[in-house]
C-alpha positions in Angstrom: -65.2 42.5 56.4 -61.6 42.2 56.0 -59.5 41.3 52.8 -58.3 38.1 54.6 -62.3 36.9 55.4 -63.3 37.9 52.2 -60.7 36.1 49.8 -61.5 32.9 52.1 -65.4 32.9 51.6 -64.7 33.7 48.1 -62.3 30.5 48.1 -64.6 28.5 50.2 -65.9 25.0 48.5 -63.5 25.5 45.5 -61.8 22.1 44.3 -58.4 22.2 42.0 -59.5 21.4 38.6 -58.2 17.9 37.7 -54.9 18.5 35.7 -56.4 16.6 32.3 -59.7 18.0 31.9 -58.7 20.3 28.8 -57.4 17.6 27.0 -60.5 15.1 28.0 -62.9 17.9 26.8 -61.1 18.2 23.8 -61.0 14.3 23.4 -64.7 14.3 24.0 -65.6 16.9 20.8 -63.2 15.5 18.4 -65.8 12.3 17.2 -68.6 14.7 16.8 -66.3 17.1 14.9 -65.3 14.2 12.6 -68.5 13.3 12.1 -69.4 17.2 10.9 -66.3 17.2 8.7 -67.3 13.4 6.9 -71.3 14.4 6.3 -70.2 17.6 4.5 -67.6 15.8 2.7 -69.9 13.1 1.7 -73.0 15.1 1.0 -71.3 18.1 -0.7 -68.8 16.3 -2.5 -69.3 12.2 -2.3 -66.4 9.8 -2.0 -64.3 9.1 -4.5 -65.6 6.1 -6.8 -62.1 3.7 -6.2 -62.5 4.0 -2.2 -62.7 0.3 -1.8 -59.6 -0.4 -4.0 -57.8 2.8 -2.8 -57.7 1.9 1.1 -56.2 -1.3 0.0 -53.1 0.8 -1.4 -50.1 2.6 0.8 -50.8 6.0 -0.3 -53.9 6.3 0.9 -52.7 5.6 4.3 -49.2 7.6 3.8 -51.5 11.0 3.0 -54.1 10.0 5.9 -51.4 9.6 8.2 -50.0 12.8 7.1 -53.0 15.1 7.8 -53.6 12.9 11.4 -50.2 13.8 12.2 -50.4 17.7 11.9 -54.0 17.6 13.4 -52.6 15.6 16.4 -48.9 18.2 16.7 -51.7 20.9 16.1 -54.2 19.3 18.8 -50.8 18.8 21.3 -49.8 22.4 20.8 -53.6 23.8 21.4 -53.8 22.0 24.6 -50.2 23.8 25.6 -51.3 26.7 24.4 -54.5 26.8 26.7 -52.4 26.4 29.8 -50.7 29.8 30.9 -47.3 29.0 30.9 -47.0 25.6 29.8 -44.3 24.9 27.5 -45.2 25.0 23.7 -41.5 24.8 22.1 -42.0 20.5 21.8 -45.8 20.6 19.8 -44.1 23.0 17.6 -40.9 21.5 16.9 -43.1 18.1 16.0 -45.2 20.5 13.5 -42.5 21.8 12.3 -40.8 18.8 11.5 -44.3 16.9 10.1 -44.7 19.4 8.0 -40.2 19.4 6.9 -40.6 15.6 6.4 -44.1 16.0 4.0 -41.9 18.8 1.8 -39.2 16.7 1.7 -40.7 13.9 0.1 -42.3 15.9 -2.3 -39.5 17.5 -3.5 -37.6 14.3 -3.7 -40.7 13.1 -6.0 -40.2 15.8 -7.7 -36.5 15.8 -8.4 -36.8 12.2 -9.1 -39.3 12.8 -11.7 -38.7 13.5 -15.4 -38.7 17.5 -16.5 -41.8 16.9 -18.3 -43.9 15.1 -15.9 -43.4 17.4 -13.1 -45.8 19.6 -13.3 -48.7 16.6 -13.7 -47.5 14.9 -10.5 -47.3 18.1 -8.4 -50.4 20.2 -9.6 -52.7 16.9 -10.6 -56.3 17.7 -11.5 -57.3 19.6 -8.2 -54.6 22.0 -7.0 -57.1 24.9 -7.1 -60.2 23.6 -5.5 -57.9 21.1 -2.8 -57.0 23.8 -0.4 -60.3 25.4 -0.5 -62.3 21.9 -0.5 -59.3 21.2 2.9 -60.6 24.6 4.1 -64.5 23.7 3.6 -64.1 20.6 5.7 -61.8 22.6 8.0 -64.6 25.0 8.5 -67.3 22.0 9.7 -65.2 20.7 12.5 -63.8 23.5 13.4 -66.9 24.7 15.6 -66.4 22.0 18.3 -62.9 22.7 18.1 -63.5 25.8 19.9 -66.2 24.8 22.0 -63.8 22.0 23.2 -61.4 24.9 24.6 -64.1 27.3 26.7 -62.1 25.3 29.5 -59.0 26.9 28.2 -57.2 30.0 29.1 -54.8 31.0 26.9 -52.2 34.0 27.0 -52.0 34.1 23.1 -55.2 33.9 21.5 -54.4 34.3 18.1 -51.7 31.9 18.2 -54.4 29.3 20.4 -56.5 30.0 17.4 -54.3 29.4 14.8 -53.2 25.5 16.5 -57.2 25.3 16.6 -57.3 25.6 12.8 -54.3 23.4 12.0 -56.4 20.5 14.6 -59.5 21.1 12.5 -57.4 21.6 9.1 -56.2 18.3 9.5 -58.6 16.6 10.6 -61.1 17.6 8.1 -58.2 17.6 5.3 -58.0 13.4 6.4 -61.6 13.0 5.8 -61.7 15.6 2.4 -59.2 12.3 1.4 -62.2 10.1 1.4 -62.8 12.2 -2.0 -59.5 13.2 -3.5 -58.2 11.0 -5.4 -55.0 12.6 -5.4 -52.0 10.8 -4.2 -48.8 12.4 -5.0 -46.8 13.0 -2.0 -45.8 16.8 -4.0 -49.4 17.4 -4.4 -50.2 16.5 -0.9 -47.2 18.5 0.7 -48.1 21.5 -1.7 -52.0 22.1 -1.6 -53.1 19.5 1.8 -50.3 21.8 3.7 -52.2 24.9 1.7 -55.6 24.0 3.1 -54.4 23.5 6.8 -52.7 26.8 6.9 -55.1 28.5 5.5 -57.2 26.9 8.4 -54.7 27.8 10.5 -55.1 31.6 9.5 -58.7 31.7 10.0 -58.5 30.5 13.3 -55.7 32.9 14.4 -58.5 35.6 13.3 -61.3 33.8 14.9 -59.4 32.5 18.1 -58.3 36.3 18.6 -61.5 37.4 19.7 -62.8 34.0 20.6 -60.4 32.7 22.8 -59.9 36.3 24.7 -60.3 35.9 28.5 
């Protein structure tokens, strides 16, 4: 047979893959990733007693928006990053500047706060088990997360990885908020951010071998 009759039977029935079905297979495991991330929340640490009277407040939304917002720039930049050659300079630049704009506040909290009170408003009562309690919930979704890309092929595997742990970080670290009571916009940009990169780390090491193609 030759090379020309062989690459054609090979070919033969083969239909282009429709251009969005990464992101609609990611779309698809993100509820049921959620869902993981709330029942281990709820069950291994219960929701914080004021949740009634806490939704009702801005800051409650300002720190949920905030972990949504590097889950969905970490979610973009996942998808980009499972496409060979797809441009990945826009997700990042919109991480990047999530993550500037969270800092900033903070430190403007921070600067506009007495010398005394400082340390209260940016380490609260949880700075040591936040990131770790962001990673936990992290850790739940972060499963589907990965399934969600066996449609993927990356070039950078590690670096696929590490957007999947930011998409899980924040999603999980948004639902971990259902029991922090925290608030601060310094403690959020300090030990939220912690909790995502850390995330972010672990899935660099798992998407290194995971992701490989």
């Amino acid at each position: 047979m030759r090379t020309e009759d062989l690459i054609e039977a090979l070919a033969a029935g083969a239909e282009p893959v429709p251009p969005r079905r990464p992101e609609r297979g990611l779309l698809v495991w993100l509820p049921p990733a959620a869902l993981a991330a709330l029942a281990g929340v709820w069950l291994a640490l219960g929701l914080r007693p004021d949740l009634a009277a806490a939704v009702q407040g801005p800051a409650f939304w300002l720190k949920a928006a905030y972990t949504l917002a590097l889950a969905a720039a970490g979610g973009w930049l996942f998808v980009r990053l499972g496409r060979p050659g797809a441009a990945v300079g826009t997700p990042l630049l919109a991480l990047a500047l999530v993550v500037t704009l969270a800092v900033g506040l903070g430190l403007g909290q921070l600067s506009a706060t007495p010398p005394e009170a400082r340390m209260p408003v940016w380490m609260g009562i949880s700075a040591r088990s936040c990131p770790v309690n962001v990673l936990f919930a992290a850790a739940l979704a972060a499963p589907f997360v990965f399934w969600a890309a066996r449609r993927f092929a990356p070039t950078h595997p590690a670096l696929a990885g590490a957007a999947a742990g930011v998409l899980a970080g924040g999603l999980g670290a948004t639902l971990y908020g259902l029991h922090c009571v925290e608030s601060t916009a310094a403690f959020v940009a300090a030990w939220y951010t912690l909790g995502v990169l850390l995330a972010a780390v672990a899935g660099a090491v798992i998407g290194r071998f995971a992701l490989r193609w």
